[in-house]
mmCIF file of the N, C-alpha and C atoms, coordinates in Angstrom:
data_MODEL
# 
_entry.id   MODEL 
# 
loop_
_atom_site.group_PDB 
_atom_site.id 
_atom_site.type_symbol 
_atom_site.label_atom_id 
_atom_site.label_alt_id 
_atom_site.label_comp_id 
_atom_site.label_asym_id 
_atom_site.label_entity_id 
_atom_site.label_seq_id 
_atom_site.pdbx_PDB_ins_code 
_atom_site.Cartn_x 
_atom_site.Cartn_y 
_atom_site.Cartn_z 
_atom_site.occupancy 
_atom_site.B_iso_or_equiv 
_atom_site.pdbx_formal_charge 
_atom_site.auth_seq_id 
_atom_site.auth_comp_id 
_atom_site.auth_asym_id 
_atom_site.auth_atom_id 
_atom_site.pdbx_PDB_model_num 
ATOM 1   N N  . UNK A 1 1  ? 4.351   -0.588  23.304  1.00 0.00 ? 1  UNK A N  1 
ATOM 2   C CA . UNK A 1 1  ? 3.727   0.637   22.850  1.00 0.00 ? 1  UNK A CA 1 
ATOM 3   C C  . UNK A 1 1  ? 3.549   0.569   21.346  1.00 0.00 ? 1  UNK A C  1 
ATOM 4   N N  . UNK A 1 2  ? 2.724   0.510   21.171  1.00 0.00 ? 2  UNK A N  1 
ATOM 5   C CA . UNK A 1 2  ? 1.951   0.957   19.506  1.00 0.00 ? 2  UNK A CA 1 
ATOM 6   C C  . UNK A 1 2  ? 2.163   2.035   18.675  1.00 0.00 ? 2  UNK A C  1 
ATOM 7   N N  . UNK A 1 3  ? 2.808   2.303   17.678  1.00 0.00 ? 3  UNK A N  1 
ATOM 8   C CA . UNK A 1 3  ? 2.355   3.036   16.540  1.00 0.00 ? 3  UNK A CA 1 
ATOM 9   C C  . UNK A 1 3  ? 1.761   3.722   16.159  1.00 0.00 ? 3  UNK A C  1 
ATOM 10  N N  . UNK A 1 4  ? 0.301   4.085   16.005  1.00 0.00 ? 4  UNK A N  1 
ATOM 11  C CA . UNK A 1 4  ? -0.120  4.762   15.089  1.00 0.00 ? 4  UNK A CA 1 
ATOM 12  C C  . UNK A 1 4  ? -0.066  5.524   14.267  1.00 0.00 ? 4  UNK A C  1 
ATOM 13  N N  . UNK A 1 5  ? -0.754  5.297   13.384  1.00 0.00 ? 5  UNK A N  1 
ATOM 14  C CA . UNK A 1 5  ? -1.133  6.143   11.729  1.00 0.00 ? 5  UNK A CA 1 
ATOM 15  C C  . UNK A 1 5  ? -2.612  6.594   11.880  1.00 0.00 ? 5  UNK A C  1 
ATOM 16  N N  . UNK A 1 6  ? -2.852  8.032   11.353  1.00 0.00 ? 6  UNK A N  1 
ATOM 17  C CA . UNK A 1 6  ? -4.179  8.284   10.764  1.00 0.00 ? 6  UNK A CA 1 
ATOM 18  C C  . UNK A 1 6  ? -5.022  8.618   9.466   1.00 0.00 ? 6  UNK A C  1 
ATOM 19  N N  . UNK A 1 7  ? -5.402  7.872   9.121   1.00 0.00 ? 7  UNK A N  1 
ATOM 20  C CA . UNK A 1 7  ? -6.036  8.987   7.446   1.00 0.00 ? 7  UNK A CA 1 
ATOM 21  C C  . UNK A 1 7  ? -7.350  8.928   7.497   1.00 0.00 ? 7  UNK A C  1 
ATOM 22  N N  . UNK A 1 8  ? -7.390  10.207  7.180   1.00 0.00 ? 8  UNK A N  1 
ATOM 23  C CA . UNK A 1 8  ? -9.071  10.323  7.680   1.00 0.00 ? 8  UNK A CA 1 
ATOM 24  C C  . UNK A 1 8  ? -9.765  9.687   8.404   1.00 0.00 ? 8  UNK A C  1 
ATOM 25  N N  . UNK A 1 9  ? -9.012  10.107  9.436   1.00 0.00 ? 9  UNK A N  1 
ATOM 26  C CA . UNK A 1 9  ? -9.769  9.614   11.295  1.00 0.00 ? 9  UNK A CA 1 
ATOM 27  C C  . UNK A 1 9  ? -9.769  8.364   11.376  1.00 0.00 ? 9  UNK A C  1 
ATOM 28  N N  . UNK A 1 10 ? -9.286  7.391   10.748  1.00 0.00 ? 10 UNK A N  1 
ATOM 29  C CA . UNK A 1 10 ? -8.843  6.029   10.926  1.00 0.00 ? 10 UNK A CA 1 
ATOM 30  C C  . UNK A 1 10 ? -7.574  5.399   10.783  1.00 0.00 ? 10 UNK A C  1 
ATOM 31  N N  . UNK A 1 11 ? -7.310  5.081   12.799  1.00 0.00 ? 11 UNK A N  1 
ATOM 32  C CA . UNK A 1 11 ? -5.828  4.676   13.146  1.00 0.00 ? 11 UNK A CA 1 
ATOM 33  C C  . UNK A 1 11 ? -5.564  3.509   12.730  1.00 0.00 ? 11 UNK A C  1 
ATOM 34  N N  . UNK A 1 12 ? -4.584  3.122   12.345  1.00 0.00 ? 12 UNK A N  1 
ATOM 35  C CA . UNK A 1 12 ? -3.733  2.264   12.067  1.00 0.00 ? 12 UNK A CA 1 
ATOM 36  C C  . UNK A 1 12 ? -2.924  1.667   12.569  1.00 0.00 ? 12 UNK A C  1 
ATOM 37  N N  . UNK A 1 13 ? -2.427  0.682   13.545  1.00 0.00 ? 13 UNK A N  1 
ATOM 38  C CA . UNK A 1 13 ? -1.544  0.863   14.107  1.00 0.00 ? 13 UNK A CA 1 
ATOM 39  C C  . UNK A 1 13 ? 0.081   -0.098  13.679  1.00 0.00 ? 13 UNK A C  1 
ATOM 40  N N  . UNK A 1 14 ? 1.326   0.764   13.045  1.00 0.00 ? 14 UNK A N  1 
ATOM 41  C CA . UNK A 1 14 ? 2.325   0.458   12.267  1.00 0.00 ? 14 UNK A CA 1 
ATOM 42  C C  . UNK A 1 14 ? 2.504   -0.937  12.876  1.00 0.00 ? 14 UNK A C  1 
ATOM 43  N N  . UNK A 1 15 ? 2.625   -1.189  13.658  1.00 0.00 ? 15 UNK A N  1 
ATOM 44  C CA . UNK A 1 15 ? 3.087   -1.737  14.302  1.00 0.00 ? 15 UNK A CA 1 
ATOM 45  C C  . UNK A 1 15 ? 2.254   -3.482  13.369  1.00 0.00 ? 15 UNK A C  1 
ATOM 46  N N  . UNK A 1 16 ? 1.526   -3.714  13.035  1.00 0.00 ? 16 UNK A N  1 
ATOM 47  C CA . UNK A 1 16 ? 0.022   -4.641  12.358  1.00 0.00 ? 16 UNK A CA 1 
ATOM 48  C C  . UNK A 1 16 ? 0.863   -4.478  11.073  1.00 0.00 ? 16 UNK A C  1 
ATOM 49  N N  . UNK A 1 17 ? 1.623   -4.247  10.555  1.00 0.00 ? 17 UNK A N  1 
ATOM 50  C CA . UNK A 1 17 ? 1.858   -4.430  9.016   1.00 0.00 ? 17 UNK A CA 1 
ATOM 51  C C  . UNK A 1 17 ? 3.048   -5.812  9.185   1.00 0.00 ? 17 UNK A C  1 
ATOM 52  N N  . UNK A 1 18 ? 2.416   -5.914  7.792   1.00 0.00 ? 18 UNK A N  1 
ATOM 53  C CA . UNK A 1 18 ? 3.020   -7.804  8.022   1.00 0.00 ? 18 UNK A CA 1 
ATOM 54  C C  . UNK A 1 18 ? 4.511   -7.390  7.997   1.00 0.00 ? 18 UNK A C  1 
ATOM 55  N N  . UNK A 1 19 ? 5.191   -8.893  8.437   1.00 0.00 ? 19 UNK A N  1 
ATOM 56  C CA . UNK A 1 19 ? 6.304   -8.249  8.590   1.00 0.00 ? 19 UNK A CA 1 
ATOM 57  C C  . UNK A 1 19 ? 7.080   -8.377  7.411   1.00 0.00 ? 19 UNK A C  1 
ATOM 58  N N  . UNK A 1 20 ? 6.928   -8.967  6.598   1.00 0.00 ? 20 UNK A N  1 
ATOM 59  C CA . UNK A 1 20 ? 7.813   -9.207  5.109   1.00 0.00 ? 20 UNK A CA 1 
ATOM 60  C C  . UNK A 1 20 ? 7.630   -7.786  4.130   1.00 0.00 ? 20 UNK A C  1 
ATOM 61  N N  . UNK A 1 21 ? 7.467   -6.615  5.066   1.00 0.00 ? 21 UNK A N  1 
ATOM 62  C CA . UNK A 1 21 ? 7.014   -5.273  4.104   1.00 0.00 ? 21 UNK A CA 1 
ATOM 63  C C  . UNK A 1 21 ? 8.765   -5.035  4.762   1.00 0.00 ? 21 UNK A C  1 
ATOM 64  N N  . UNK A 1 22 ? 9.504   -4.256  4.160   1.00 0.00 ? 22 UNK A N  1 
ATOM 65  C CA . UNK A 1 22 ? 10.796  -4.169  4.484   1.00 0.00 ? 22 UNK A CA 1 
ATOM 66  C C  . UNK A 1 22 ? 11.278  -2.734  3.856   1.00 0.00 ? 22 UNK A C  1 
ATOM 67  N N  . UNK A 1 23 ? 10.781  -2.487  2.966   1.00 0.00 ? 23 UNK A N  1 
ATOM 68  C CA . UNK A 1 23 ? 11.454  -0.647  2.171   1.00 0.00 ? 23 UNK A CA 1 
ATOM 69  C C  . UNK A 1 23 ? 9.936   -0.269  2.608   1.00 0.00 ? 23 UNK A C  1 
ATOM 70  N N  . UNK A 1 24 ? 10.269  1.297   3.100   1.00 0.00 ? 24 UNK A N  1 
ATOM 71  C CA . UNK A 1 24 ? 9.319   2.342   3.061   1.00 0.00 ? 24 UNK A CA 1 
ATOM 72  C C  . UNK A 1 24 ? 8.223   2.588   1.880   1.00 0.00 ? 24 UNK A C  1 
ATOM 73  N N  . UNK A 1 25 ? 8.803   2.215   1.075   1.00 0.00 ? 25 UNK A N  1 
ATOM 74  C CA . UNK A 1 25 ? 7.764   2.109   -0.289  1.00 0.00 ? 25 UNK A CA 1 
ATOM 75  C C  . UNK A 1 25 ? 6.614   1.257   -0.632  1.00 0.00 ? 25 UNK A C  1 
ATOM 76  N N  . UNK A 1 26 ? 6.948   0.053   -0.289  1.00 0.00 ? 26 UNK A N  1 
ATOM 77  C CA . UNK A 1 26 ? 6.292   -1.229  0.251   1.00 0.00 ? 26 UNK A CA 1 
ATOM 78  C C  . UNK A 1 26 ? 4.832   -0.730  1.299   1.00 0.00 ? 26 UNK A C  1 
ATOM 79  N N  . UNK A 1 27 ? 5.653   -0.349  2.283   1.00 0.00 ? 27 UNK A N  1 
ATOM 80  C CA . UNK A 1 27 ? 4.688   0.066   3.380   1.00 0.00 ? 27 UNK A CA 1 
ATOM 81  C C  . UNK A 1 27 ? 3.902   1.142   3.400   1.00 0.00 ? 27 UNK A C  1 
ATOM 82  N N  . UNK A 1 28 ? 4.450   2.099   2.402   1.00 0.00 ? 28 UNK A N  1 
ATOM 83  C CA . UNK A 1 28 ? 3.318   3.392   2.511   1.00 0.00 ? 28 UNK A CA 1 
ATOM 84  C C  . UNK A 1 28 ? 2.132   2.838   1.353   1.00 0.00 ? 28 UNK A C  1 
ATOM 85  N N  . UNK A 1 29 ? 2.651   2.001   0.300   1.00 0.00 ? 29 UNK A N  1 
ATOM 86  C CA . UNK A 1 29 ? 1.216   1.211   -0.435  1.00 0.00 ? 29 UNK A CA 1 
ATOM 87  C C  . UNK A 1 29 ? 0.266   0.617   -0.059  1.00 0.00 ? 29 UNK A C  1 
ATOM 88  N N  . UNK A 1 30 ? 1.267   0.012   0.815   1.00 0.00 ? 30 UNK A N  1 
ATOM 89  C CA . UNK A 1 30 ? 0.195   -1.110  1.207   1.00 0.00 ? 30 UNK A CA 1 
ATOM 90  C C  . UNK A 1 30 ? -0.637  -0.853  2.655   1.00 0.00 ? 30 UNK A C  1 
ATOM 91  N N  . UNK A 1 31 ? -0.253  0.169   3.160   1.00 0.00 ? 31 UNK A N  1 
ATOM 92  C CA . UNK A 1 31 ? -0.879  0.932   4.057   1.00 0.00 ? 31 UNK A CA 1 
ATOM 93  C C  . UNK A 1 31 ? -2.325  2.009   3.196   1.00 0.00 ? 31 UNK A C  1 
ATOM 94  N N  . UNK A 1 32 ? -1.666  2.537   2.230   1.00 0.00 ? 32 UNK A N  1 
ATOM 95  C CA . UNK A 1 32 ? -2.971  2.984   1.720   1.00 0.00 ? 32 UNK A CA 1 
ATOM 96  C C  . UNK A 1 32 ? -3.711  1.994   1.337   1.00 0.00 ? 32 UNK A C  1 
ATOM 97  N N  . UNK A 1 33 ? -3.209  1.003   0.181   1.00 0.00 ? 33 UNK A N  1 
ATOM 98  C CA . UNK A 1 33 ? -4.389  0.324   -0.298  1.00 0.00 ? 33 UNK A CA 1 
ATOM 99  C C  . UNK A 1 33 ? -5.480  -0.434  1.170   1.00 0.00 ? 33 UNK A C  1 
ATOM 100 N N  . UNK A 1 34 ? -4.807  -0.674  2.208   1.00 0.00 ? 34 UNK A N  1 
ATOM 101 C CA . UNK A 1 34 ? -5.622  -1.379  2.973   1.00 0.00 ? 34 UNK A CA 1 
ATOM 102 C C  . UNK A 1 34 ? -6.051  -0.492  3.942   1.00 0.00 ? 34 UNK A C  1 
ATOM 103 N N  . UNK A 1 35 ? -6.420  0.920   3.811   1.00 0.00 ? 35 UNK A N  1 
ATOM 104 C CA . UNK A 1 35 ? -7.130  1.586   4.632   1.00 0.00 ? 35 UNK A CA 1 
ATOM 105 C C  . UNK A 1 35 ? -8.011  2.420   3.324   1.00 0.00 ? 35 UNK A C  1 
ATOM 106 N N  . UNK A 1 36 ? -7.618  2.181   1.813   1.00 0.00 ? 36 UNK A N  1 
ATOM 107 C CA . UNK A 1 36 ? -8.312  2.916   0.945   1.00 0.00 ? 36 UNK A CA 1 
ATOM 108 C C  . UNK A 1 36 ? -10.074 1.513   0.377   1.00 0.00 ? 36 UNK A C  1 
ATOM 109 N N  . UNK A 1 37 ? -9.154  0.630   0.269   1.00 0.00 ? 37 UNK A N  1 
ATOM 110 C CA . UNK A 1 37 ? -9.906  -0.284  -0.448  1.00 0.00 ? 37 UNK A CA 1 
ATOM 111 C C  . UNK A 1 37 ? -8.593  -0.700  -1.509  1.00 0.00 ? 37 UNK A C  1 
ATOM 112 N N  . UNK A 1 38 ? -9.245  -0.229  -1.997  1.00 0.00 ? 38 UNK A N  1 
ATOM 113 C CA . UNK A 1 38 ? -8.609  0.187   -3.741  1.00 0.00 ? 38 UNK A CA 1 
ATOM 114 C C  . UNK A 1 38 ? -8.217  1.206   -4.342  1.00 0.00 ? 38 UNK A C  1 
ATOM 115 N N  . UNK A 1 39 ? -7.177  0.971   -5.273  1.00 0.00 ? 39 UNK A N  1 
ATOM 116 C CA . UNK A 1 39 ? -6.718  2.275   -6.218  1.00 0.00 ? 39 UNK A CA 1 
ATOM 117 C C  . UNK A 1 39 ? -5.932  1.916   -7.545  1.00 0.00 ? 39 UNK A C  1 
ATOM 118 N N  . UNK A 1 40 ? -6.204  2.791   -8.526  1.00 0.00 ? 40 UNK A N  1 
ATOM 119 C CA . UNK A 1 40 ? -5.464  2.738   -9.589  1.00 0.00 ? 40 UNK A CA 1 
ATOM 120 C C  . UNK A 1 40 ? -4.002  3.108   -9.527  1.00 0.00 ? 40 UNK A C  1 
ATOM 121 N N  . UNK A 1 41 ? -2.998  2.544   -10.641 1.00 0.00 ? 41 UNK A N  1 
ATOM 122 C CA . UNK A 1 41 ? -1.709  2.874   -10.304 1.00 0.00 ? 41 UNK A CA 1 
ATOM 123 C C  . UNK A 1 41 ? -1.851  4.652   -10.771 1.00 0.00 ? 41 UNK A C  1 
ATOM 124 N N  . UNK A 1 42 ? -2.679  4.990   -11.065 1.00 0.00 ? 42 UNK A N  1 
ATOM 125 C CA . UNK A 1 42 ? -2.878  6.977   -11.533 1.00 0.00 ? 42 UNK A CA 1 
ATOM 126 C C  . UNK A 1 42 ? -3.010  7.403   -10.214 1.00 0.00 ? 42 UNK A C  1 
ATOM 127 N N  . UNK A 1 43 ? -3.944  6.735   -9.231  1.00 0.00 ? 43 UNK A N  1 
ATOM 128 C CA . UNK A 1 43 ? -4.352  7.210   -7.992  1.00 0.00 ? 43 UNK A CA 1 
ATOM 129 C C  . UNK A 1 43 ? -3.067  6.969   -7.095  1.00 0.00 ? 43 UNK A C  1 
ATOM 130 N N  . UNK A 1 44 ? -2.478  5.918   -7.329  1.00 0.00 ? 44 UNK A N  1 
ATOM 131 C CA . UNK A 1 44 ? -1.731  5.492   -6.246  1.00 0.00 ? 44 UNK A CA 1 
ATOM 132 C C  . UNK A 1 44 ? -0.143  6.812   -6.545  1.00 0.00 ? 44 UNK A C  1 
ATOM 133 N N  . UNK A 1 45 ? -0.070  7.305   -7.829  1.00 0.00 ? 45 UNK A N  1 
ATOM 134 C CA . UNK A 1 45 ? 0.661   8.013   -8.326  1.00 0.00 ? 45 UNK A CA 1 
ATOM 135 C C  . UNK A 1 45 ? 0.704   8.925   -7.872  1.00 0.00 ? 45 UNK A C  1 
ATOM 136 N N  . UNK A 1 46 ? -0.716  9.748   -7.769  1.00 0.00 ? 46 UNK A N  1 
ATOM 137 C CA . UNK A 1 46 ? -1.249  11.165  -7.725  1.00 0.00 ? 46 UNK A CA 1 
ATOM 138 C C  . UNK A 1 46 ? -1.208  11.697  -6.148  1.00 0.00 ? 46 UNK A C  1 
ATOM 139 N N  . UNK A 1 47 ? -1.651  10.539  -5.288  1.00 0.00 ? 47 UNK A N  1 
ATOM 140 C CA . UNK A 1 47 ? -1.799  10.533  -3.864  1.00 0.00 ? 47 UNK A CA 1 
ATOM 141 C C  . UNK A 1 47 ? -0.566  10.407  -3.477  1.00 0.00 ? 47 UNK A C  1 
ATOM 142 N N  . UNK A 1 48 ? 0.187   9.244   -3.368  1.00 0.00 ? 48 UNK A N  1 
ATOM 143 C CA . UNK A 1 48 ? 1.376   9.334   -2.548  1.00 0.00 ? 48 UNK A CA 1 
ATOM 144 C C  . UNK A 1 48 ? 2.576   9.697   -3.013  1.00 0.00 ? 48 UNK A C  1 
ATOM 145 N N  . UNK A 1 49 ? 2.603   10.358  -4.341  1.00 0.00 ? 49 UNK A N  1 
ATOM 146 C CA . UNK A 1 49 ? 3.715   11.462  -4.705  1.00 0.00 ? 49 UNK A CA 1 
ATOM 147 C C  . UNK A 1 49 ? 5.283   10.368  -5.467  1.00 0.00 ? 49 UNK A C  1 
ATOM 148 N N  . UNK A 1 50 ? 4.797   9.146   -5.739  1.00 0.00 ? 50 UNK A N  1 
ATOM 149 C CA . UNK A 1 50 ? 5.335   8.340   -6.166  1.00 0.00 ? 50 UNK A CA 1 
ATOM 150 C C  . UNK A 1 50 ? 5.219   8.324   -7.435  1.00 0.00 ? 50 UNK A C  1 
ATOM 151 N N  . UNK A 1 51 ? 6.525   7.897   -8.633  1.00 0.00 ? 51 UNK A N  1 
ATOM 152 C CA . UNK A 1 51 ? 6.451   7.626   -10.043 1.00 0.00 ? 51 UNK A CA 1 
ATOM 153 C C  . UNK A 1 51 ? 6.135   6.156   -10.527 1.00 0.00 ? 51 UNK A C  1 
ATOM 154 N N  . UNK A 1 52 ? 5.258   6.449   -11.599 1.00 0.00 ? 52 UNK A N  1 
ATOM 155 C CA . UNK A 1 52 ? 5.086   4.555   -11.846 1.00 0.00 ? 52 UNK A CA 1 
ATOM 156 C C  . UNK A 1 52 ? 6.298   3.611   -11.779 1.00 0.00 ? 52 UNK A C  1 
ATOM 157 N N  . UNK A 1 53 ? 7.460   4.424   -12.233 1.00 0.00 ? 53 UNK A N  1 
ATOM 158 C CA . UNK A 1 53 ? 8.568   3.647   -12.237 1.00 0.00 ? 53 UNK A CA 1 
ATOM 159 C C  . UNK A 1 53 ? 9.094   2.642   -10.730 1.00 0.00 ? 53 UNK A C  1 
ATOM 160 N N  . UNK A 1 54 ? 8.574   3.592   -10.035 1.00 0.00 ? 54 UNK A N  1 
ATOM 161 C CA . UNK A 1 54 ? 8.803   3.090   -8.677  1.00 0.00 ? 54 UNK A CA 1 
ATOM 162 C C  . UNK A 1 54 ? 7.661   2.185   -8.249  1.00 0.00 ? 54 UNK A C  1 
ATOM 163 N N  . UNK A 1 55 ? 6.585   2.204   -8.696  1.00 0.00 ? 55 UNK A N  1 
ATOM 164 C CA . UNK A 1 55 ? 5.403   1.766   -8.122  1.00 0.00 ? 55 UNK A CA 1 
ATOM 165 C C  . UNK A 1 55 ? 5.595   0.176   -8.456  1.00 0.00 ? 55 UNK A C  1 
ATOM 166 N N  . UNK A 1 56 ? 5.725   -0.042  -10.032 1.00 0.00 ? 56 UNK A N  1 
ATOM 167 C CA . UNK A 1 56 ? 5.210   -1.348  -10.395 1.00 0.00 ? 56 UNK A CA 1 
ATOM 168 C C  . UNK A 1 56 ? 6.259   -2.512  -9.487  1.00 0.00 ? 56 UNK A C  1 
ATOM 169 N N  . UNK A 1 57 ? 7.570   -1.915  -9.415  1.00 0.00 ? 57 UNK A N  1 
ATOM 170 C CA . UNK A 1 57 ? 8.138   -2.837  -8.695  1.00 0.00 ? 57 UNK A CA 1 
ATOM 171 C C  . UNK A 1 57 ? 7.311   -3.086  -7.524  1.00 0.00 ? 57 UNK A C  1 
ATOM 172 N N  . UNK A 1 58 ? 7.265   -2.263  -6.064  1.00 0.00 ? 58 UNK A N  1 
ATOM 173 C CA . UNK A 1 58 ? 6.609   -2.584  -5.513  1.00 0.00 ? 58 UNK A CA 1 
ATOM 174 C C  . UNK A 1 58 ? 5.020   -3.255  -5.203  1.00 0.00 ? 58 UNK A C  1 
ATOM 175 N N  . UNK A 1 59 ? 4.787   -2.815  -6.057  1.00 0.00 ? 59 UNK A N  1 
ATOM 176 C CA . UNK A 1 59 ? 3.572   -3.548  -6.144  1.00 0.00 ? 59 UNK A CA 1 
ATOM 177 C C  . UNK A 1 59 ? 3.169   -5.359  -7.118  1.00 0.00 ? 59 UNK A C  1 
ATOM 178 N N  . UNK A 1 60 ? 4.256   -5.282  -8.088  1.00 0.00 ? 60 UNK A N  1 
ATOM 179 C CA . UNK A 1 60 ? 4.939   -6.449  -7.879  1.00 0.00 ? 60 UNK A CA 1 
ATOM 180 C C  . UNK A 1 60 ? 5.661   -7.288  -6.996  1.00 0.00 ? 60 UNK A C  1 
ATOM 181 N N  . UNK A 1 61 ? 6.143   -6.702  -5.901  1.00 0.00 ? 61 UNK A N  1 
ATOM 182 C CA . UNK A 1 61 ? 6.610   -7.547  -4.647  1.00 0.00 ? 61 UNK A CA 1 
ATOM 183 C C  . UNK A 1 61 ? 5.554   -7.901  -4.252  1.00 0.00 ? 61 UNK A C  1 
ATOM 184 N N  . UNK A 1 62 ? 4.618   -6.832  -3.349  1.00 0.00 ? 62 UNK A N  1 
ATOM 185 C CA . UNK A 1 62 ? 3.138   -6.851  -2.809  1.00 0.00 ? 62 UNK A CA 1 
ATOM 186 C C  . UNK A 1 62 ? 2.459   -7.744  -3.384  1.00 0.00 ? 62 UNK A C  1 
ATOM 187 N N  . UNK A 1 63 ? 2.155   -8.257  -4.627  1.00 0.00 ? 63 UNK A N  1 
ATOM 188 C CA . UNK A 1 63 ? 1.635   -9.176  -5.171  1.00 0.00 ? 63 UNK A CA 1 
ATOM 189 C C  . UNK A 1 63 ? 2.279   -10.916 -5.022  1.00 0.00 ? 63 UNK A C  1 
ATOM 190 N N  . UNK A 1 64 ? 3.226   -10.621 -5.255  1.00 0.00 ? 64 UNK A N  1 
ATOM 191 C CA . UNK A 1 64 ? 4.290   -11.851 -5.191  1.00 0.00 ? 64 UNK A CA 1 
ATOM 192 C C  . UNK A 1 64 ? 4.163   -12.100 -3.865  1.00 0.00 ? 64 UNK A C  1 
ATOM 193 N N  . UNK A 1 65 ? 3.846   -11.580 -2.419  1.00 0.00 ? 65 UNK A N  1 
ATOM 194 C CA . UNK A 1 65 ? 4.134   -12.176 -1.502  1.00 0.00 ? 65 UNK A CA 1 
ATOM 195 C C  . UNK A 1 65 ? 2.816   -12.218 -0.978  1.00 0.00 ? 65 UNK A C  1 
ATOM 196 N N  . UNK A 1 66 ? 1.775   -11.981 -2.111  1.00 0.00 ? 66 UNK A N  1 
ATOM 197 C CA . UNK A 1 66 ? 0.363   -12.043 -1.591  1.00 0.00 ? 66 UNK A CA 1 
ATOM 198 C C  . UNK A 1 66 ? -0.514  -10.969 -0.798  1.00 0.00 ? 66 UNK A C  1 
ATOM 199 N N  . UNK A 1 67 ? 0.132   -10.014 -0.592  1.00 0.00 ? 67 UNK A N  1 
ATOM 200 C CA . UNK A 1 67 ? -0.615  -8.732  -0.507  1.00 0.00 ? 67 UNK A CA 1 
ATOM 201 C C  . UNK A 1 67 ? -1.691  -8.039  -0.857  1.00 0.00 ? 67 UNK A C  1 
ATOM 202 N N  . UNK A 1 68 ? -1.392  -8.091  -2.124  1.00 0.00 ? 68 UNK A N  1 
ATOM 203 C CA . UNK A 1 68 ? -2.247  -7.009  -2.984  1.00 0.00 ? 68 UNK A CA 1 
ATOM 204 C C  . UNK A 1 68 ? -2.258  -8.088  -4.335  1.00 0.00 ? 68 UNK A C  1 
ATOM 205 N N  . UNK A 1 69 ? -3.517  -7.488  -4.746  1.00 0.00 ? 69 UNK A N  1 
ATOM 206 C CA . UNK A 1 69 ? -4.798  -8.250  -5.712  1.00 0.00 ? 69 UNK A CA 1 
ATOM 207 C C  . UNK A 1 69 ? -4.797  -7.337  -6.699  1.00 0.00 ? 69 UNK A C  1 
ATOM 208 N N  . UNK A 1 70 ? -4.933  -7.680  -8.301  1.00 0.00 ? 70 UNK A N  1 
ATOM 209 C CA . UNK A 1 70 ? -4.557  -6.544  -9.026  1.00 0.00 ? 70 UNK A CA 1 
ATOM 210 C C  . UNK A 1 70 ? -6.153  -6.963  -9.803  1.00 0.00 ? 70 UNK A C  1 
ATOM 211 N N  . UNK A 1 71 ? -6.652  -6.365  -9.858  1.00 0.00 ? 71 UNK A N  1 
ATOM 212 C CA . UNK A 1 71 ? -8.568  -6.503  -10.437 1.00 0.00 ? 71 UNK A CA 1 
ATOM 213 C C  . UNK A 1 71 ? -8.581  -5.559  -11.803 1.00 0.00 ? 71 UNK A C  1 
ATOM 214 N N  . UNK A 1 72 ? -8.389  -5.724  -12.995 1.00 0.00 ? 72 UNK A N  1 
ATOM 215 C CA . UNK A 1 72 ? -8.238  -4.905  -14.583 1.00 0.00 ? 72 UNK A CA 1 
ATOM 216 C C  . UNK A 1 72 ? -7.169  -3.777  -13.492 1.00 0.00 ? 72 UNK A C  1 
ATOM 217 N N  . UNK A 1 73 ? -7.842  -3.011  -13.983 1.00 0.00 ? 73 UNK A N  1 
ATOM 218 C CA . UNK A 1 73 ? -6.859  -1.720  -13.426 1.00 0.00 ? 73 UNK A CA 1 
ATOM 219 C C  . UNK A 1 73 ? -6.694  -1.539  -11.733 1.00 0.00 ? 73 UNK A C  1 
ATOM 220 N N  . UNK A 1 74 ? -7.684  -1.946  -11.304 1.00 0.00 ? 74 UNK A N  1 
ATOM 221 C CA . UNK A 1 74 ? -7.378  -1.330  -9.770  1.00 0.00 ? 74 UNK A CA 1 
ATOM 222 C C  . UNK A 1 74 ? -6.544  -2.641  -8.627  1.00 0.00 ? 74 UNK A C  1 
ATOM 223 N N  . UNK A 1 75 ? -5.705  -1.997  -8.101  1.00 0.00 ? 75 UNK A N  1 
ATOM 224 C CA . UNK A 1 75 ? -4.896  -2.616  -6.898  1.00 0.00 ? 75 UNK A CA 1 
ATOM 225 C C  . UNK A 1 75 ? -5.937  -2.541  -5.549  1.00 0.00 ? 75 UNK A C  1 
ATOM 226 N N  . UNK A 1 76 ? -5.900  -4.015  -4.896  1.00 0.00 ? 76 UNK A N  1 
ATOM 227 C CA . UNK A 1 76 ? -6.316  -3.989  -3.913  1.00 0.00 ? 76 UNK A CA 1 
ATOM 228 C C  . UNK A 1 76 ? -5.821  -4.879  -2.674  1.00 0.00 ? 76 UNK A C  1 
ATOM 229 N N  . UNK A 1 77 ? -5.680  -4.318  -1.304  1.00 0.00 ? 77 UNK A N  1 
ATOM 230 C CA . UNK A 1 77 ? -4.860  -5.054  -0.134  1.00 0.00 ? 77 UNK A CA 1 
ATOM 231 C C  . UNK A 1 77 ? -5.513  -6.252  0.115   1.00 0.00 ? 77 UNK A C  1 
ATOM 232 N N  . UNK A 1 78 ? -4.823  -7.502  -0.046  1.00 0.00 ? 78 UNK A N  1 
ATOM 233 C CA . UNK A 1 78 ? -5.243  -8.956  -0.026  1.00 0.00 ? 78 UNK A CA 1 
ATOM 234 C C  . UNK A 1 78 ? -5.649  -9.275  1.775   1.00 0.00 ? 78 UNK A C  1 
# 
């Protein structure tokens, strides 16, 4: 049995996230960035109620394990 997630009418299903995502923090990023496109760390701030302090780590993991693509300012799911 499957998972699902929705954001704006497009399911997701949890279950599809790689498996080296391991803290909740990890996974709610990289779940947006790869159902958003892209986002700035302001956007990624503003939307999922997260502090930069918290962000860059994760998104430094996300990067390090090949995830996410960092383009000038905007983050995007690899």
């Amino acid at each position: 049995m499957s998972t699902k997630a929705s954001y704006n009418h497009t399911e997701v299903a949890i279950d599809d996230l790689p498996t080296e995502l391991e803290s909740s923090g990890s996974k709610l990023v990289y779940l947006y960035l790869d159902l958003t496109g892209d986002a700035t760390i302001n956007e990624l701030e503003a939307t999922l109620g997260m502090r930069k302090l918290a962000l860059y780590p994760v998104l430094d993991t996300l990067s390090a394990a090949g995830l996410v693509e960092r383009d000038g300012e905007a983050f995007t799911a690899a």
